[in-house]
Structures are given as C-alpha cells and as structure tokens.
C-alpha positions in Angstrom: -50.8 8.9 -4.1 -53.1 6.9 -6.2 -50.5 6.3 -9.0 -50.8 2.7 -9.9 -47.4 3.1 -12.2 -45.6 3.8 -8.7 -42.1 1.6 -8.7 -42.4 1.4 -4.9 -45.2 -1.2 -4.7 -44.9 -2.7 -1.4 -42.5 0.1 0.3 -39.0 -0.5 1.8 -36.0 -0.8 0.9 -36.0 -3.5 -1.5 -37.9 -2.4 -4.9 -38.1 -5.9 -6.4 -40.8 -6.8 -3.2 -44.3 -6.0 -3.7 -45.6 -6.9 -0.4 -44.9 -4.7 2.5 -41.2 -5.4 4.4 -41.4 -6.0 8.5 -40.4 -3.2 10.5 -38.1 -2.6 12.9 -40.5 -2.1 15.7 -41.9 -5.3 14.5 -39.0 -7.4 15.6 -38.1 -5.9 18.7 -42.2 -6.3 19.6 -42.0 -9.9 19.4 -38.7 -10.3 21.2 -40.3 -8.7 24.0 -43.2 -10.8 24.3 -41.1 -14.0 23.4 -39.0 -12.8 27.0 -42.0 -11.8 28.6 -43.5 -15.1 28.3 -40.1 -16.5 29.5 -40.1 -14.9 32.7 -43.9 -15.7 33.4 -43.0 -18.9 32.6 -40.1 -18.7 35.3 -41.8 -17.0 37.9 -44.8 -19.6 37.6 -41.9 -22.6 38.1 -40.4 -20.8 40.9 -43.7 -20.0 42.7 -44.6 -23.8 41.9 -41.3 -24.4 43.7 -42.3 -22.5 46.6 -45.3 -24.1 47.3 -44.0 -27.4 46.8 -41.4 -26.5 49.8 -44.6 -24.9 51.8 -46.1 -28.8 51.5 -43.2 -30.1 52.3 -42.6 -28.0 55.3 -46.4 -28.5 56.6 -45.6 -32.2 57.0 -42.6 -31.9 58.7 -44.1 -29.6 61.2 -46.6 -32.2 61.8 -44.3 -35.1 61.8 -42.1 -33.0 64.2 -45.1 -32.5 66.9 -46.2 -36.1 68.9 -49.4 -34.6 69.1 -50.2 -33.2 65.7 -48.7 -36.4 63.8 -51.6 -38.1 65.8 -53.7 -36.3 63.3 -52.0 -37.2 60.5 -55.0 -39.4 58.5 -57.4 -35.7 59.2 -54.8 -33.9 56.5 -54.6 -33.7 52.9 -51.8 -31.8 51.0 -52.1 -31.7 47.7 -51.0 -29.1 44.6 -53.6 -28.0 42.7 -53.8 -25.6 39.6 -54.8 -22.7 42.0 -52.0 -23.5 44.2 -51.4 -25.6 47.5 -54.5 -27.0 48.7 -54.6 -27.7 53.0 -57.8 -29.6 53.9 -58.5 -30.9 57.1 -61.2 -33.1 57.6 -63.3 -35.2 60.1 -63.0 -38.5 61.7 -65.6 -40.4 63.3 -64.2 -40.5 66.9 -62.0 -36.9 66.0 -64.0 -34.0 65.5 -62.7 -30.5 64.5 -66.0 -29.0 66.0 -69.1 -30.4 68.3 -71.6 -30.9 66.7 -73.6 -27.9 65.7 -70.9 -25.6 67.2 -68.2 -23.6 65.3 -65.9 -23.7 68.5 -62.8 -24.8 67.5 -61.5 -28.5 69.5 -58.5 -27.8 71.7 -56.3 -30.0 69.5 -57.3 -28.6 66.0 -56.7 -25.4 67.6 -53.4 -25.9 67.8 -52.5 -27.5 64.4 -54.7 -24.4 62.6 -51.7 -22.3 64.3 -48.9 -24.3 63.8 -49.7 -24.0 59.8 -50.7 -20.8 60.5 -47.1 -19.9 61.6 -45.8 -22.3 58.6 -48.0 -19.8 56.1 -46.2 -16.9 56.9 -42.9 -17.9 55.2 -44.5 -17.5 51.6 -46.2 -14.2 50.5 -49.1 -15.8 48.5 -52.8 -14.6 50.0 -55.0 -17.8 50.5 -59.0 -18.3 50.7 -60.8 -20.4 53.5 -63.5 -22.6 53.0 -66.2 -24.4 55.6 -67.6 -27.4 54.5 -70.1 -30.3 56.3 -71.9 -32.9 55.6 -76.0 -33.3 54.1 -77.5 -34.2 57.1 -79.8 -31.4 57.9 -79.0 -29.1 60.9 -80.9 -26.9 63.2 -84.2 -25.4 61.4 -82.8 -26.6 58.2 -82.6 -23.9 55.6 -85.1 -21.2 56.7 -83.1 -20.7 60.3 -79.4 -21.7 61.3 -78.4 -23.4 58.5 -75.4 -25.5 57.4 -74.8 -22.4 55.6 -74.2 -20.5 58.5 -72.1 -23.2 60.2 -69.5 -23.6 57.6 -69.1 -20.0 57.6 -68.9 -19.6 60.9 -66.7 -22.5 61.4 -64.2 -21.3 58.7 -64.5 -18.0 60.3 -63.6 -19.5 63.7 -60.1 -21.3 61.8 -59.1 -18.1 60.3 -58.6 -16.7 63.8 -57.0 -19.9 65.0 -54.6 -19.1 61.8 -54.3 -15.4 62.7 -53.7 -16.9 66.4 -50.6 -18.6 64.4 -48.6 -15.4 63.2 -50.9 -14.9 59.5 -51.4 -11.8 59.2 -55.1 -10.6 58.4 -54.4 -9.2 55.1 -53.4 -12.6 53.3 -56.4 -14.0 53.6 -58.4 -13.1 50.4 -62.0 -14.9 50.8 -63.5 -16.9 53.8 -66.9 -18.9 52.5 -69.1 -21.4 53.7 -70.2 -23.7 51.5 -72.2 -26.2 53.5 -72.7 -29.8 51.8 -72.9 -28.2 48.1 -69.0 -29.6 47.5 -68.8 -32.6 49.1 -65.6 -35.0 49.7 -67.2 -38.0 49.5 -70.2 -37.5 47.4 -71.5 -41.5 47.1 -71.4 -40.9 51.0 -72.9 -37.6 51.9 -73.3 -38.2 55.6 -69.5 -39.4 55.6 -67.7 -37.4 58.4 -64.9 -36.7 55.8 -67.5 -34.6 54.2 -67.1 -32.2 57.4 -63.4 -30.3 56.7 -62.0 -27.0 56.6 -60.1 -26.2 53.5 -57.1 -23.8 53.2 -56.3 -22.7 49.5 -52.9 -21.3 49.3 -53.4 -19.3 45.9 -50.5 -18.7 43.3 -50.5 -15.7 41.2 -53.1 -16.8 38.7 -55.4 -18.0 41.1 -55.3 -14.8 43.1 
C-alpha cells in the first residue's frame, strides 16, 4: 500500500494523471444542487409573484368599498424582504383606537376583516405587530404600559382578522412593541407613530 514505485499514482482510469480523477457521484452531486437551487430560485419568484397579486388585490378591495377608500392615506402596502408588509396607521382626526383603549373603531373593524378575508387566498402564515407613539401612558412603565397596549391592541386586530375568514393557525407571532420602532422617528408623538402592522411572511421569513 505504501509502494511509492506504484504506476497508479492518482487512481482512475487514465495512468498518465497523477492527481485524483472526479467521480461519478461527483457530477451527478453537483447537478443536483445546481437544480435544487433552480427551483428555490423559482418558487421564491413565484411566491414573490403571489404576494405582489395579494397587494394588488388589498387595494382593489379598498378602492371597491366607498367606505374603506375613505381610508385610503391610513394604509401602506409595501413588499419587503420578509414578504408583504400591511400597515395601518393613525390620523389625527381618524383613530384606529380611543385613546388608551384597544377596542377596535367601528370603521377599522371592518377594513381588518375585509383584508382579513383577502388573506385567505394565499397560504403564507403572517405575524402582527402593535405599535404607538412615546408619549407616556397610564402609570408609565411600572403599571399599564404602552407595552401592554400595543399588545393588546394587536391582539384585538387579530380577532377582527379572524372575524374576516383567517383562520387561527396562520398567524405565527402577535407582539407589542410600543414606541421602540417608530414610523416617524424625528416626530415621536406623530399619530402615524400609532399603527397596526400586518407581515405577510414568505418562506424565508417564516
């Protein structure tokens, strides 16, 4: 075995080589990861696709209802790397919620379950978020906290959305996050900074 005379120096078939020849299994290896990526890369354009037509489907909903286009300047669409994001946010003179209360308003009750019924056409699982402004609420952080609001208020939109035809199972994560991601962060106290945001995830993301 340890002959150094050996003719066969770097195995194979071809004796004049003296480094070692690929092997079959080698080839075929790489061919299937070259595919594999392929399709990845075809399932991520479809899915991108998908939620593209979601976006697209969410607006026309809203430009369909008299009521809901009303409430067109409250909603941003916009893809993300994660996915679809759905944020609705506050206006001065338009609130989602009184203040200090995670009841959900009459008319953003019934835009949370128009796109909740919109949501179930694609399989993807989303996350909700709660989000307000700085100004301090209630006892400030030792009591009933902005904490707690956000998370009750994004709470309170998930069953709006279930309300809507989504089932229960698609949603992944529902977090407040109080003012610690804010909208408009050279304006904290900005009602903008008060919003409910809806990640619709794609594959990666989830």
């Amino acid at each position: 075995a340890g002959d150094a005379s050996s003719v066969v120096k770097g195995g194979g078939t071809d004796l004049t080589r003296t480094n070692g020849q690929v092997k079959n299994g080698d080839v075929d290896a790489q061919r299937r990861s070259l595919q594999l990526k392929a399709l990845k890369a075809e399932q991520r354009r479809a899915e991108a696709a998908r939620l593209e037509a979601l976006k697209e489907k969410v607006e026309s909903v809203l430009a369909a209802n008299p009521k809901l286009a009303a409430l067109k300047s409250q909603i941003r669409l916009e893809m993300t790397r994660d996915g679809l994001r759905i944020q609705i946010v506050d206006e001065q003179n338009r609130a989602m919620f009184d203040s200090g209360s995670a009841v959900v308003k009459p008319y953003m009750r019934e835009l949370l379950r128009e796109i909740g019924a919109v949501l179930t056409e694609v399989p993807n699982r989303l996350t909700l978020e709660g989000h307000t402004d700085a100004q301090p609420f209630g006892a400030g952080e030792r009591g009933y906290s902005n904490w707690e609001l956000s998370s009750d208020r994004a709470n309170a939109s998930r069953r709006e959305l279930g309300a809507g035809g989504l089932p229960d199972d698609r949603v992944l994560l529902v977090q407040g996050l109080a003012s610690s991601v804010l909208f408009e962060p050279a304006d904290p106290i900005s009602p903008v900074n008060r919003r409910i945001s809806i990640l619709v995830m794609n594959r990666e993301a989830e």
